[in-house]
C-alpha positions in Angstrom: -219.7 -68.0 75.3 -216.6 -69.7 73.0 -217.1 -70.9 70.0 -216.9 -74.3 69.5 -213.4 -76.0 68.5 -213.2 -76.8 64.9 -213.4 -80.2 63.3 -211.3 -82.3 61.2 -207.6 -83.2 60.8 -204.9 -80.7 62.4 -202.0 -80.0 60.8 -198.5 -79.7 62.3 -198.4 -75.8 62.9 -200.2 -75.3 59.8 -197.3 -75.9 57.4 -198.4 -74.4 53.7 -197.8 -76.3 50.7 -196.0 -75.3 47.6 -199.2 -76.1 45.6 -201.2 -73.4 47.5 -198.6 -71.1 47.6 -198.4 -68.7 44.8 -194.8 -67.9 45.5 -193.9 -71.8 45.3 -195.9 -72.7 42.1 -192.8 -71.7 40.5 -190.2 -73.9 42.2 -192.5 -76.6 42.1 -193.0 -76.8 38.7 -189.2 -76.7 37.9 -188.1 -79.3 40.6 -191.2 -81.7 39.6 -191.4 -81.3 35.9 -187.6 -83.0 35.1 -188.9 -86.1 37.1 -192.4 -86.2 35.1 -190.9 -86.1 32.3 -187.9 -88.3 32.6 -190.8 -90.8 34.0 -192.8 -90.5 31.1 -189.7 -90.9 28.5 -189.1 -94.7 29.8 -192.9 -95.3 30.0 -193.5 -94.3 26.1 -189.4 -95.2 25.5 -190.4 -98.8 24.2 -193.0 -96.9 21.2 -190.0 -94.0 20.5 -187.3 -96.9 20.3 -185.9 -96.8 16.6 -184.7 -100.3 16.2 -185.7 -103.8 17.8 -184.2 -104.2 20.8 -183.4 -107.7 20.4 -182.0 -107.5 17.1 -178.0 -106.9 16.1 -177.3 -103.9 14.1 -173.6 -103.4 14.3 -170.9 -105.6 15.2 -170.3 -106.0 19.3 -169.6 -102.4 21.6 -169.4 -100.8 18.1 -168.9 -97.2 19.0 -171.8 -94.3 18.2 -171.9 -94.0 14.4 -174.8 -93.2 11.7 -178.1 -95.5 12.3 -176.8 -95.8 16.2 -176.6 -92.6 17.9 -175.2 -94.9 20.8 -173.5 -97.7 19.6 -174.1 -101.2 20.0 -174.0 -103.1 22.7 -172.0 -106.5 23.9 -174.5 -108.4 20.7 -173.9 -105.5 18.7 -177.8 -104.2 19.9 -178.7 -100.6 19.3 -177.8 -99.0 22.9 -180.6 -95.9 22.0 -182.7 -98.2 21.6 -182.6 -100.0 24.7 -182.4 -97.5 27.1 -185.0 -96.2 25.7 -187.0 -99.8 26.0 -184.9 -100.0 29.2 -186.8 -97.8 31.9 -190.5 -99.0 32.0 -189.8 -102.3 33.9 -187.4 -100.2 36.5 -190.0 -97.8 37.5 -192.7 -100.3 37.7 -190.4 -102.3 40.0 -188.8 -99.4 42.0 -193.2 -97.5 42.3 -194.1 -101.2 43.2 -191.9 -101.6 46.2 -192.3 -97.3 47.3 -195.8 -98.0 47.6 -195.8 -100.8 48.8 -193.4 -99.9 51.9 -194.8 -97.2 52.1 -198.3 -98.0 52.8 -197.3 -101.0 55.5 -195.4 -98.5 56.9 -197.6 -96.0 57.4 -200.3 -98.4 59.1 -197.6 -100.2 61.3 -195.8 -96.8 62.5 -199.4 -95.2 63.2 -200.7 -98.6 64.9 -197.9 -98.1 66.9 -198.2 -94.6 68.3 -201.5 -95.0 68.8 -201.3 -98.4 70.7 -197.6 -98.3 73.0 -197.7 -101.5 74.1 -198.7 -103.0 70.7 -196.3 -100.7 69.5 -193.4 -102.1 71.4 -193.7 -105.8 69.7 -193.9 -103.7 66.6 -190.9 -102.3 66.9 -189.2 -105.1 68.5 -189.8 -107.0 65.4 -188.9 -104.2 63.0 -185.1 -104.2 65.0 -184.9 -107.8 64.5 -185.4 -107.6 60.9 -182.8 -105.0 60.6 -180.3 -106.7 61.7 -180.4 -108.9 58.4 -177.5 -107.8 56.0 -180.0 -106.3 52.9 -178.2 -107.9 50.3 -177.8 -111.4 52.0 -181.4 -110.8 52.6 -182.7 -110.2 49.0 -180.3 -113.2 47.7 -181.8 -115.8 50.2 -185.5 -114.9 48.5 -183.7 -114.5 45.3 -182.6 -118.0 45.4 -185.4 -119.4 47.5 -187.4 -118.5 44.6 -185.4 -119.2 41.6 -188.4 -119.0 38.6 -189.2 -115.5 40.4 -187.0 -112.9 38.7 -188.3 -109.0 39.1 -190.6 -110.0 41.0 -188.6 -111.9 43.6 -186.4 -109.1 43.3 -189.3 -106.7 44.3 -190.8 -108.9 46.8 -187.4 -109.1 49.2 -186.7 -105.2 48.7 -190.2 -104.8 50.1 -190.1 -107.6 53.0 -186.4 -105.7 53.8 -187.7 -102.0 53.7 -190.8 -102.2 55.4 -189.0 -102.5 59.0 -186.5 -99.3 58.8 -189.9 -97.5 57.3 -192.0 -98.7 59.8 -189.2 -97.2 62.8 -189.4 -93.5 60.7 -193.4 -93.8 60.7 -193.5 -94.7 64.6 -190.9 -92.3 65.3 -193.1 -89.2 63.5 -196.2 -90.1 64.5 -195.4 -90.7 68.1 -195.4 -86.8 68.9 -198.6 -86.4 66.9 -200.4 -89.3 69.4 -199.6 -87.7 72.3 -201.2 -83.9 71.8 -204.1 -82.9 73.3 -206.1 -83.0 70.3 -205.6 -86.7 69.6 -205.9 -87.4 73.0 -209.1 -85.4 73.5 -210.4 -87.4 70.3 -209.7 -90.8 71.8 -211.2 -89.5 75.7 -214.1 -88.9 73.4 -214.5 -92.7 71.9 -213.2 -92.4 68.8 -212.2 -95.8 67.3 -208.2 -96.3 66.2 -209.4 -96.1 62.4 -210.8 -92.7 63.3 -207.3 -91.2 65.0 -205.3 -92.8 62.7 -206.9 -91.2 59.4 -208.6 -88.4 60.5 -205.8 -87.1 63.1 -202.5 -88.5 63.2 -202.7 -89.3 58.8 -202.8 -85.6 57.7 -199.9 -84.6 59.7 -197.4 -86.8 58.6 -197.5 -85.8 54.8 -194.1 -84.3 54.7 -192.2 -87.6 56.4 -194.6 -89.6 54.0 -193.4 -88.0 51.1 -190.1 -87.8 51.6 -190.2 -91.7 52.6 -192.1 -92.6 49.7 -189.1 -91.1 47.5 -186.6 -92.5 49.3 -187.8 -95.8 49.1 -188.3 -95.1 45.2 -184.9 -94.6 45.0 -183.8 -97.6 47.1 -186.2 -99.8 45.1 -184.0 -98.6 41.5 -180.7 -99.3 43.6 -181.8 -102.6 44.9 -183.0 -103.6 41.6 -179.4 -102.4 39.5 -177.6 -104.4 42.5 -179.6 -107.5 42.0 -178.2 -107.3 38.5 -174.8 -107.3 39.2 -175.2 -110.2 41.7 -177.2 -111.9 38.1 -180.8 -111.5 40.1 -183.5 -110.5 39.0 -184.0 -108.9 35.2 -182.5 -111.8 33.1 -181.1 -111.7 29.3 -182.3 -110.6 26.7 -184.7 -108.2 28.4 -184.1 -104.4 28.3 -183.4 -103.0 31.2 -181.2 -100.1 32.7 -179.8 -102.1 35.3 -179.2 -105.6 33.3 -177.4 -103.2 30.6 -175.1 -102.1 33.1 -173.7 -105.8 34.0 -174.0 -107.0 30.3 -171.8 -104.4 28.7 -169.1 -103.3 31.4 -166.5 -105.8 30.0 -166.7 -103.4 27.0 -166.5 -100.0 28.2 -163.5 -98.7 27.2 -164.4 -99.8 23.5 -168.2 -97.9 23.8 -168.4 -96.2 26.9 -172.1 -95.3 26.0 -173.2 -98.7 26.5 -172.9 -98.2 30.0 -172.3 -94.8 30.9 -176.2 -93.9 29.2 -177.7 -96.1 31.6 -175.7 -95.0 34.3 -176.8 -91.8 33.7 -180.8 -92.5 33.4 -180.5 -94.0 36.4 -179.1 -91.7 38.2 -181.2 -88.8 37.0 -184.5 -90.8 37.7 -183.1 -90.9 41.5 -182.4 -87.4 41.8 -185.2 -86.0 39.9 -187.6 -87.9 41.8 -186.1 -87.3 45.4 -186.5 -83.8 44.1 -190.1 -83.7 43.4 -191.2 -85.7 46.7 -189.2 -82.7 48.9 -190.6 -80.1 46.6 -194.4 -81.9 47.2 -194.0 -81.9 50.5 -195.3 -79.0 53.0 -193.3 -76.4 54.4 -192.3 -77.3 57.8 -193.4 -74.4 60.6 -190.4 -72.4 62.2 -190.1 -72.3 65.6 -191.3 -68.7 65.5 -194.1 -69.6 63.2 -195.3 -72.6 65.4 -196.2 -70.5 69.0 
């Protein structure tokens, strides 16, 4: 007599994640912790910023002295002062969208495996999509919707993201809907709710991650972009990407006033990248996986 087959998700070979692993707790912690905490800086920067961000304190690209660590800026504003004021509205723009993709995503892309010939028009319409230039894309919603600001800016990176996610999703999960165990599932009447979260969901955790931080970072680079093209963030707000455009004419004269937000930027996309690979499970070797 067997014993019967277990219940419940499968996983993809059993991969092992870092969390779980008492060798990996390690690495985990010192490839998550920069992003954590260069995410909570910006999100309590605004309540550590030493001057008003709206307020001249030196004369125009002023270069660092006493009472401005940084300088001022092209109005003579504290530069510490906004960068630190500068990230909040970024992130909350850039977690927006990365959720936001990420979720349609992952519903379209497993609708699809599940369902090929739904699948196909899904697909279909995600390569038609494609095919519109990204930046003309996010300035004809930009402009279309002139009052809308970070939000149009948010809303077009999302409508423009959600196809190329959507092909990832499809092309991930389309191996996992066609084992034996999903297929055994459905052969038993199991509804498409069922296979998608309790069989094809927990086994796509790795691409998910990683997608989710790539789209974070896409969201921060479609957001500083907007910026240059004068979407978007608009004067006088703080932001990392708006400071960029508004002081470049004065570089040479305080090369802080762009060069610090360059570098926030920059270390919030690779710290964060960082933490979604580190989150995500092991994938099996070939050895490990017969």
């Amino acid at each position: 007599m067997t014993a019967p087959a277990p219940t419940g998700p499968r996983t993809e070979g059993g991969p092992v994640s870092p969390a779980r692993n008492p060798g990996g707790r390690k690495r985990l912690v010192l490839r998550a912790a920069p992003a954590a905490l260069l995410v909570l800086l910006a999100l309590t920067g605004p309540l550590l910023a030493p001057r008003a961000t709206d307020a001249p304190l030196t004369f125009p690209y002023a270069p660092p002295e006493e009472g401005a660590a940084l300088g001022g800026d092209v109005l003579g504003r504290d530069v510490l002062s906004r960068v630190l004021a500068g990230g909040a509205p970024l992130i909350a723009t850039a977690l927006a969208i990365a959720v936001t993709v990420t979720a349609a995503a992952t519903f379209l892309g497993i609708v699809a495996a599940l369902r090929p010939a739904l699948g196909r028009w899904i697909e279909r319409t995600a390569d038609l999509a494609i095919l519109l230039p990204a930046v003309l894309g996010i300035m004809l919603i930009a402009l279309a919707w002139p009052g809308g600001g970070r939000l149009a800016i948010g809303a077009a990176a999302t409508v423009l993201g959600i196809p190329y996610a959507v092909r990832i999703v499809a092309a991930a999960a389309a191996p996992i809907a066609a084992t034996g165990y999903v297929e055994a599932a459905a052969a038993g009447g199991e509804g498409l709710w069922h296979l998608a979260l309790r069989e094809v969901l927990p086994n796509l955790r790795a691409t998910l991650l990683a997608l989710f931080g790539l789209r974070f970072v896409e969201g921060v680079y479609v957001v500083s972009v907007a910026a240059f093209l004068q979407l978007g963030p608009q004067p006088p707000e703080a932001d990392w990407a708006l400071m960029i455009r508004e002081n470049a004419a004065g570089i040479t004269l305080n090369p802080w006033a762009v060069a610090a937000p360059c570098l926030a930027i920059g270390l919030l996309a690779i710290t964060v990248n960082l933490a979604a690979e580190t989150l995500a499970p092991a994938r099996p070797t070939p050895e490990t996986s017969l």
